[in-house]
C-alpha positions as CSV (number, residue, x, y, z in Angstrom):
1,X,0.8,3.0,-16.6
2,X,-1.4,0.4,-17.8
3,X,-0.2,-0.7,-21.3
4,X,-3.9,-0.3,-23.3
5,X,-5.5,2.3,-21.1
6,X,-5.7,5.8,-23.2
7,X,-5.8,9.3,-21.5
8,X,-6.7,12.6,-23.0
9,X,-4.2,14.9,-21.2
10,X,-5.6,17.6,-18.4
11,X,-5.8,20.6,-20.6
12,X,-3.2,23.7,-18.2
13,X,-6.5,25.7,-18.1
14,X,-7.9,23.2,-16.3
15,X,-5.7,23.0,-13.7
16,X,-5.6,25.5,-10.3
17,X,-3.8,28.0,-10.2
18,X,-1.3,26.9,-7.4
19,X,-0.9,23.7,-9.6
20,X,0.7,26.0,-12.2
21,X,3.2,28.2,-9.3
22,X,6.9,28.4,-9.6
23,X,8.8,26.8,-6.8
24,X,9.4,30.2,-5.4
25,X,6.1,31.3,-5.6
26,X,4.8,28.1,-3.7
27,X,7.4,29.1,-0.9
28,X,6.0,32.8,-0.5
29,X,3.0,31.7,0.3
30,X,3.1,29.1,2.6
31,X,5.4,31.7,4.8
32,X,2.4,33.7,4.5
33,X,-0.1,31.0,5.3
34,X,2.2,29.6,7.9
35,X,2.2,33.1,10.0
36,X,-1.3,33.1,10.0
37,X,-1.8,29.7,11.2
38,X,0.9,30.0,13.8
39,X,-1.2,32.9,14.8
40,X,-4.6,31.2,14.9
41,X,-3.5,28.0,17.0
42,X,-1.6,30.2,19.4
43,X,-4.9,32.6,19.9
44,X,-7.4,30.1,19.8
45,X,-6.5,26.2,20.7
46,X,-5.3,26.2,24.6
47,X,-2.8,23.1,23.8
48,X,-0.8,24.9,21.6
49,X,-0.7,28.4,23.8
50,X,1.1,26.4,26.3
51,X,3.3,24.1,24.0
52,X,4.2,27.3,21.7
53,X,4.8,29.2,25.2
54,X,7.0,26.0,26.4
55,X,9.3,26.4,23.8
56,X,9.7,29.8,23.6
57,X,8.3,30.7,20.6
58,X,5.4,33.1,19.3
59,X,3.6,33.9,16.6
60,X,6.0,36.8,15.6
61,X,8.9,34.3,15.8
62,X,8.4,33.1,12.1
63,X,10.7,35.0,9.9
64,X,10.6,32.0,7.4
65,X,10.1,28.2,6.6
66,X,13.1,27.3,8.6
67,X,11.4,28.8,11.3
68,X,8.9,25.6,11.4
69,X,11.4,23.5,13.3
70,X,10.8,26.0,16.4
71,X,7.5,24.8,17.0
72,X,6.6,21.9,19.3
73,X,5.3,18.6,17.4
74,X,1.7,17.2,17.8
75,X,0.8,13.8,18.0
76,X,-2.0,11.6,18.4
77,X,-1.8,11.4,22.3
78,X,-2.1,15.7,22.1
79,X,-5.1,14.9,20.3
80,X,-6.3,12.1,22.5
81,X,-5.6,14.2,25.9
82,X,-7.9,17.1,24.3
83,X,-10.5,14.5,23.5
84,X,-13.3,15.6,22.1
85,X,-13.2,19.0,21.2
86,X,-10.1,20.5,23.1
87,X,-8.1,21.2,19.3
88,X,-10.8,22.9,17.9
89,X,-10.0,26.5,17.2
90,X,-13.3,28.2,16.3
91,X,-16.5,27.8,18.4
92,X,-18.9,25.1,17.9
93,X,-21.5,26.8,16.3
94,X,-18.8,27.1,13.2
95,X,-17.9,23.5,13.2
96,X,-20.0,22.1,10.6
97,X,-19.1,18.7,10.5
98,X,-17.2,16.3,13.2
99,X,-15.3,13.0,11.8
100,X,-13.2,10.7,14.5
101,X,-10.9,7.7,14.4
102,X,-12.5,4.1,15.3
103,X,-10.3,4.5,18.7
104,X,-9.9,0.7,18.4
105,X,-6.6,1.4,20.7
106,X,-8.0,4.2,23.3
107,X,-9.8,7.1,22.7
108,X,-10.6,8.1,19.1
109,X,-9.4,11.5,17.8
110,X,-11.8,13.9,16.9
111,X,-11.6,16.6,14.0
112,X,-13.9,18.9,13.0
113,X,-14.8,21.4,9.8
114,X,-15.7,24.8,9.3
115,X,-17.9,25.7,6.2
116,X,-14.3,27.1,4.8
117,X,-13.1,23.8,5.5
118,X,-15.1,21.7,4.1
119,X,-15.0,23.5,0.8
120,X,-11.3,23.7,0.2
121,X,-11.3,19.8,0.7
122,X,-13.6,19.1,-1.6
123,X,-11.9,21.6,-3.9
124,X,-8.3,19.5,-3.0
125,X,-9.8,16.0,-3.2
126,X,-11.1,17.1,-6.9
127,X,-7.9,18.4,-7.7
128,X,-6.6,15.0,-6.8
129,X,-9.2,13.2,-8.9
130,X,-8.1,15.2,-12.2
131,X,-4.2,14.7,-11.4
132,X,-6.1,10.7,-11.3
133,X,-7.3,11.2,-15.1
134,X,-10.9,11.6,-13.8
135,X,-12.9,14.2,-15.7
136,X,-16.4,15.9,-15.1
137,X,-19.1,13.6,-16.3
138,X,-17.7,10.9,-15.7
139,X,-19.0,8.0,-13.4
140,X,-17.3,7.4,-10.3
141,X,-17.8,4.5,-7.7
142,X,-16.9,5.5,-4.5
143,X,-16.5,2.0,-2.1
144,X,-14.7,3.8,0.6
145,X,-16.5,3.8,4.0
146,X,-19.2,6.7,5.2
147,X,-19.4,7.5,8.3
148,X,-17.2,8.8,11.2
149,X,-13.8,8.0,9.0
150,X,-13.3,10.6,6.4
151,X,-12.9,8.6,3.2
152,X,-16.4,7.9,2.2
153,X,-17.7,12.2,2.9
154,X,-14.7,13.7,1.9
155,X,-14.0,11.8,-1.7
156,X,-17.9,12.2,-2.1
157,X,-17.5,15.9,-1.6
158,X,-14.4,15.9,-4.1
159,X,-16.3,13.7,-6.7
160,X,-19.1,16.6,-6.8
161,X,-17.0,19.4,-6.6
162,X,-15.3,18.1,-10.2
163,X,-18.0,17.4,-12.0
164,X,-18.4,13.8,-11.6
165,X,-21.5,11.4,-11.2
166,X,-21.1,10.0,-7.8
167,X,-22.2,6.3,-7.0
168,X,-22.1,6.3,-3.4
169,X,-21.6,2.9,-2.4
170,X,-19.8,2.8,0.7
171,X,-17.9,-0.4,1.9
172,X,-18.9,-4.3,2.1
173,X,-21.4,-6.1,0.2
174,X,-18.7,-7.1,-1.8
175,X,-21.2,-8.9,-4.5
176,X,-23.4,-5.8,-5.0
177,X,-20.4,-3.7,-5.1
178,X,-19.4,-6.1,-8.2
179,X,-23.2,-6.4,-9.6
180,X,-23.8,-2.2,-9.6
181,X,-19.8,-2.0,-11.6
182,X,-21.6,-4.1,-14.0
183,X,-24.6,-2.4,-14.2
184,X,-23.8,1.4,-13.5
185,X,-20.5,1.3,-15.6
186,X,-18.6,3.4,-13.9
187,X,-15.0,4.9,-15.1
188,X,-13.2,5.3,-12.0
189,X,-13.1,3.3,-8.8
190,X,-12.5,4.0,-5.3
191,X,-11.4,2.4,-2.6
192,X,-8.3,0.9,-0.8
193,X,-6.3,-1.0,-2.8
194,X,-6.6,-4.6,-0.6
195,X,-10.4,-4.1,-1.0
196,X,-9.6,-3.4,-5.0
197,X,-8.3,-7.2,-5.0
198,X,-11.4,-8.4,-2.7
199,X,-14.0,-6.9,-5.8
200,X,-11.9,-8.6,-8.6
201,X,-12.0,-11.6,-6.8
202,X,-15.3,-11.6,-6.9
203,X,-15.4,-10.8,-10.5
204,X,-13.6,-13.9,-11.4
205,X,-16.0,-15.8,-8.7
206,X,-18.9,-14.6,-10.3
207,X,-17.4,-15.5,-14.1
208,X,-17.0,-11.9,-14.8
209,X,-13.3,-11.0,-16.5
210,X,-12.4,-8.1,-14.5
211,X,-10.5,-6.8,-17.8
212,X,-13.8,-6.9,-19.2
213,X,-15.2,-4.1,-16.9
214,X,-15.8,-0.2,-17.6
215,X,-13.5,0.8,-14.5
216,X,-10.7,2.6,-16.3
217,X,-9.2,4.6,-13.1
218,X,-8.9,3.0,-9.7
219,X,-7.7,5.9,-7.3
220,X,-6.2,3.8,-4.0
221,X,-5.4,5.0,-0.6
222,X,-6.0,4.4,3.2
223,X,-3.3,2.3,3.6
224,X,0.2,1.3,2.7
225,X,0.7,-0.7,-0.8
226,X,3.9,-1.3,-2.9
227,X,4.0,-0.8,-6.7
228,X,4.2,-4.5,-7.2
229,X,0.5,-4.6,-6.2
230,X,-0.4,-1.7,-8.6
231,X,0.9,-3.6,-11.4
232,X,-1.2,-6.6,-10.3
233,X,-4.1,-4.4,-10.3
234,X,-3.6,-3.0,-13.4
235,X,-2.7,-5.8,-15.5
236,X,-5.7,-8.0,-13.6
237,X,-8.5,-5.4,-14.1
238,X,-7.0,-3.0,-17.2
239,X,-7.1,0.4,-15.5
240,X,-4.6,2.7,-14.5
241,X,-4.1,2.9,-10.3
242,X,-3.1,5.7,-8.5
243,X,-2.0,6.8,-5.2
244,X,-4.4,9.1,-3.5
245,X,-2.6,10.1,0.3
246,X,-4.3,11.5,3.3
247,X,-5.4,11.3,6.9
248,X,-7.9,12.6,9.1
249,X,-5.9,14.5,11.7
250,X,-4.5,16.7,8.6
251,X,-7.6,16.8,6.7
252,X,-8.6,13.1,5.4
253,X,-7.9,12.0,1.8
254,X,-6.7,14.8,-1.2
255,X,-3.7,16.0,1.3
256,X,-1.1,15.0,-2.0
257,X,-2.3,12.6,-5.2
258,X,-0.3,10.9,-7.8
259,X,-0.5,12.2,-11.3
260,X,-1.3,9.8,-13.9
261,X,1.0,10.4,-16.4
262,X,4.1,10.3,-14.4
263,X,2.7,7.2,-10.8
264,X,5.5,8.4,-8.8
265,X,4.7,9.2,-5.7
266,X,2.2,12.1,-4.8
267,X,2.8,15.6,-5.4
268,X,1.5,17.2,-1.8
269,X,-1.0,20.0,-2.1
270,X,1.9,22.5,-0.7
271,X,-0.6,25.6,-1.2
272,X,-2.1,24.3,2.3
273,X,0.2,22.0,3.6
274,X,4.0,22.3,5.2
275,X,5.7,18.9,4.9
276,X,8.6,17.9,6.5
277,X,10.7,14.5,7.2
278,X,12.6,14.3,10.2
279,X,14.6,11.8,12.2
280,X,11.7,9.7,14.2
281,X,14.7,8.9,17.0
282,X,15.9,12.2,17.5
283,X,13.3,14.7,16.2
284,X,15.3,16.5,13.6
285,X,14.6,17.6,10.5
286,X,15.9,15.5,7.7
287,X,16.8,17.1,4.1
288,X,14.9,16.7,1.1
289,X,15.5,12.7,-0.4
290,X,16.5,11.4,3.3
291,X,14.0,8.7,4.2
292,X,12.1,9.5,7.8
293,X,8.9,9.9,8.9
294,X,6.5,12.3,7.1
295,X,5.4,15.7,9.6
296,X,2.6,18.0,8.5
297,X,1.9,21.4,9.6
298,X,-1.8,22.7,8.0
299,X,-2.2,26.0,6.1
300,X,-5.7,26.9,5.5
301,X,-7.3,25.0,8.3
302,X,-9.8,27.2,10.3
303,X,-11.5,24.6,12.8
304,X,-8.3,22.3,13.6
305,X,-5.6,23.8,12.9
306,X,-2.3,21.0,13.4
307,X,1.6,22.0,14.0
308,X,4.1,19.7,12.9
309,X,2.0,16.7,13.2
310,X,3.7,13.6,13.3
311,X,2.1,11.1,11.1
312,X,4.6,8.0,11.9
313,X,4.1,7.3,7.8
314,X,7.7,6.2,6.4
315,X,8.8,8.5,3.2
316,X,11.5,10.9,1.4
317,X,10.3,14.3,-0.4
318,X,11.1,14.8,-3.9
319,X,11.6,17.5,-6.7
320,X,8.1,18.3,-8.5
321,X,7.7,16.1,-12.0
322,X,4.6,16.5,-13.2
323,X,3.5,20.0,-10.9
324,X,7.0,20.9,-11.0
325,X,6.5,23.5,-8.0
326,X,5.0,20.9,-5.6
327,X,7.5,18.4,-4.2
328,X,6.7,14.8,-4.3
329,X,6.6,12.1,-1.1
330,X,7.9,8.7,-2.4
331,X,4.9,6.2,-2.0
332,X,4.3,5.2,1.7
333,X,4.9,1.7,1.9
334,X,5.3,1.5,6.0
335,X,4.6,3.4,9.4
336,X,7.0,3.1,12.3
337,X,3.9,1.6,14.0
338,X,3.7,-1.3,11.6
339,X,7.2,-2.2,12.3
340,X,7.9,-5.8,13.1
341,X,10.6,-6.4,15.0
342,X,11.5,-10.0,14.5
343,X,14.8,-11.7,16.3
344,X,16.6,-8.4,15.6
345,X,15.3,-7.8,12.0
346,X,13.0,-4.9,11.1
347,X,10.6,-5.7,8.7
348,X,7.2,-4.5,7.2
349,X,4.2,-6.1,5.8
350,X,5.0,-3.9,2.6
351,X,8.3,-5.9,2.2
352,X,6.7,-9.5,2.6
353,X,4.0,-8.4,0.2
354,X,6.6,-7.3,-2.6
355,X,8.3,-10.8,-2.4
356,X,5.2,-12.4,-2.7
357,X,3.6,-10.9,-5.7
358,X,7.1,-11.3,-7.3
359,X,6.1,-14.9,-7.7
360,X,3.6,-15.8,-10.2
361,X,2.7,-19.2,-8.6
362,X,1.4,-17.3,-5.4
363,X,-1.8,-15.7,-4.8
364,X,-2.0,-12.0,-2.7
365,X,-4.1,-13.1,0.0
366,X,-1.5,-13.8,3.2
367,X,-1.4,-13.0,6.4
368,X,1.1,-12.2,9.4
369,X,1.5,-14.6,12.3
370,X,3.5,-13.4,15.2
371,X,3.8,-15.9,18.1
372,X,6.1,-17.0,20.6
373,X,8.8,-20.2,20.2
374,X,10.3,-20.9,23.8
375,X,12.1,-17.5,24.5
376,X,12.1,-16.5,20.9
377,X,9.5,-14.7,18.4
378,X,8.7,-16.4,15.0
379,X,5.9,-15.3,12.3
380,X,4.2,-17.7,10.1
381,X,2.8,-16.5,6.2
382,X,0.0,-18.0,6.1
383,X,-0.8,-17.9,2.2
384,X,-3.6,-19.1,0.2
385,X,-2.3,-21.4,-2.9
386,X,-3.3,-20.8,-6.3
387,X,-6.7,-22.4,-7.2
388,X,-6.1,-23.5,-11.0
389,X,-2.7,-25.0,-9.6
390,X,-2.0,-28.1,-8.4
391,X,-0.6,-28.2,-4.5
392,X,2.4,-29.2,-5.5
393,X,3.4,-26.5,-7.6
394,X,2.1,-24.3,-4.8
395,X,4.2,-26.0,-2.2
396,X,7.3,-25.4,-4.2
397,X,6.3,-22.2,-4.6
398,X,6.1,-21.5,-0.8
399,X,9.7,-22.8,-0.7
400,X,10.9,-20.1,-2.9
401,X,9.1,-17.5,-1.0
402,X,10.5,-19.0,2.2
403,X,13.8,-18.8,0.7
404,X,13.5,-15.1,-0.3
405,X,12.4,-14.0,2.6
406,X,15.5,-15.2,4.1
407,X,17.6,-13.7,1.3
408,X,16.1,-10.3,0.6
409,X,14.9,-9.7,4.9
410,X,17.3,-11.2,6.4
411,X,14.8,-13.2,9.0
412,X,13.8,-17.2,8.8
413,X,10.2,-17.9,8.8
414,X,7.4,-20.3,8.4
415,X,5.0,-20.3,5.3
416,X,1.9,-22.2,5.5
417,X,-0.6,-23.0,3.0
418,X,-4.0,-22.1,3.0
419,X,-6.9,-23.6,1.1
420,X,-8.5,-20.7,-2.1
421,X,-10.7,-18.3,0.4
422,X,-10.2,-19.4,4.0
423,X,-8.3,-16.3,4.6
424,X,-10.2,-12.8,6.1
425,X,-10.7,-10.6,2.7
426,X,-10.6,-6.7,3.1
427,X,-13.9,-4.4,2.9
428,X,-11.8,-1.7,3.8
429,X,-8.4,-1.3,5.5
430,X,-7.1,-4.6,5.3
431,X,-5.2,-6.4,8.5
432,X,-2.4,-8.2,7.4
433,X,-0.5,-8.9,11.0
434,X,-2.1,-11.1,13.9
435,X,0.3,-10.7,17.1
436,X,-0.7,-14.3,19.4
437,X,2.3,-13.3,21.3
């Protein structure tokens, strides 16, 4: 936690009610809530009649949790083949609101919202924002996007739902965004964490001390970031940052949250959700502290319901700390689909950024360059040296992370220096790899 940032604790009578549930509690009733959704899906979304019916199992099948690894998996192409509406599982005139994916790589997928729906996320995503340290009456910038993605809506809805004062911002305009933090003083941020580096960049640009601000809670998500960048953040701005985990096809953001007295790892919501991590090779289910990819099965959803969805997010569950009956995921730092395979080695952006921010000479802002040398693949760090360092200090600099690479990865590859801003900044989920393969 960040070392002069003070918290009031959240008072237990502020808390839910399933936030206070024993371990064997929270297991009664996602059996219950599991049955029912089982039952729902089967009844009411064609795809998973005749996946459920594939595999020999029926709604009367589940005796108990164990029972989750008879059903089939969903993934994204399930939800691409039914584009747009095939997964809903109410009619339309209950859906109250539609969100999608950008579909930058085929079709988008398309979720939708009863009235039901939309309430218990808001209730989740303020949940969330307390487990944060945010409290009613406080002001809260929200910089994640509106729109068709869910971030922007659904922590708006969350912010209202606690009690909060809302400054809906959106993404982009990076300099506004840093002029209304001034003038608005807001407590809590939020964003992604990438774009979190983008504003205090601009801080410093624009003279402003980003210590200096009001911003005492930054609550990140959206993508994957490593605990060496929440120390940066907190030391460079004086707040306290915390994991906030979600995705559309399960709900959006609010699924699980880090609590701020403990920053490790989000507790899931397990009152509607069913996590599992199994073995992304063979498809079995993994036990509790094994590292695999992170499967969601929804409780409480009325509109779109999802089985066993696989998220391809990279994590371990954990014993309860801070909600002792809700297990924890270990932070996401990598997705099987952000996997770089490179001469043999398998490596993620997570790991290069970890090395990087491990040496004090460097600045954050890098890139991935994957291209082609004769027969073999190579990757280039493009890295933007420090500007109140001289280039030679830089350059050495580049050697050590050169050398570390090689150490702590395992793989040989370029570095190249960059001149202070050339590189692409995030207003919003930030690319870090460039295939020119």
């Amino acid at each position: 936690m960040s070392p002069t940032t003070a918290r009031a604790e959240t008072p237990i009578a502020a808390l839910d009610p399933e936030e206070l549930m024993s371990r064997a509690e929270i297991e009664a009733l996602q059996l219950e809530r599991l049955q029912q959704t089982v039952r729902h899906a089967y009844a009411n979304v064609p795809l998973y009649t005749r996946k459920l019916d594939e595999a020999g199992v029926g709604p009367d099948d589940i005796h108990s949790l164990d029972d989750v690894r008879r059903l089939p998996f969903t993934t994204k192409a399930d939800l691409r083949e039914t584009y747009p509406f095939g997964m809903f599982a109410v009619p339309m005139d209950r859906v109250a609101r539609i969100h999608a994916s950008s579909g930058t790589t085929g079709r988008p997928t398309v979720v939708g919202y009863t009235m039901g729906d939309l309430d218990r996320w808001a209730g989740l995503v303020a949940r969330s924002l307390r487990a944060s340290g945010i409290r009613p009456g406080m002001k809260v910038h929200n910089a994640y996007g509106y729109g068709l993605f869910t971030g922007g809506l659904g922590a708006h809805a969350g912010i209202e739902k606690l009690g909060a004062t809302v400054i809906p911002m959106s993404g982009g305009q990076t300099a506004r965004q840093v002029q209304l933090i001034v003038d608005f003083e807001p407590e809590a941020i939020l964003c992604t964490p990438s774009y979190l580096l983008t504003i205090a960049d601009a801080m410093e640009a624009a003279g402003i001390d980003p210590r200096s601000t009001s911003l005492r809670v930054a609550v990140l998500g959206a993508e994957p970031w490593t605990n060496e960048m929440r120390r940066e953040l907190e030391q460079r701005m004086n707040i306290d940052a915390v994991d906030i985990y979600g995705l559309s096809e399960v709900m959006g953001p609010g699924v699980g949250n880090e609590c701020v007295e403990t920053k490790d790892g989000p507790h899931i919501w397990e009152d509607h959700f069913l996590p599992e991590v199994i073995d992304s090779e063979t498809g079995e289910q993994l036990v509790d502290g094994e590292l695999g990819e992170l499967v969601f099965t929804s409780l409480t959803k009325e509109a779109f319901p999802v089985l066993r969805y696989r998220t391809r997010d990279l994590t371990r569950l954990l014993p309860g700390t801070a909600r002792p009956g809700m297990r924890r995921m270990e932070k996401v730092t990598g997705r099987n689909d952000d996997m770089i395979i490179l001469r043999g080695v398998n490596l993620f952006p997570t790991q290069i950024e970890e090395i990087v921010l491990g040496i004090e000479t460097l600045t954050p802002h890098f890139i991935l360059e994957l291209s082609k040398q004769g027969r073999m693949d190579a990757m280039t760090v493009r890295i933007e040296r420090h500007p109140e360092l001289s280039r030679e200090t830089c350059e050495a600099a580049s050697v050590v992370l050169q050398q570390r690479i090689k150490v702590l990865i395992g793989s040989t590859v370029a570095v190249q220096l960059e001149e202070p801003g050339t590189l692409p900044r995030s207003e919003g989920k930030y690319k870090r790899v460039y295939d020119l393969r």
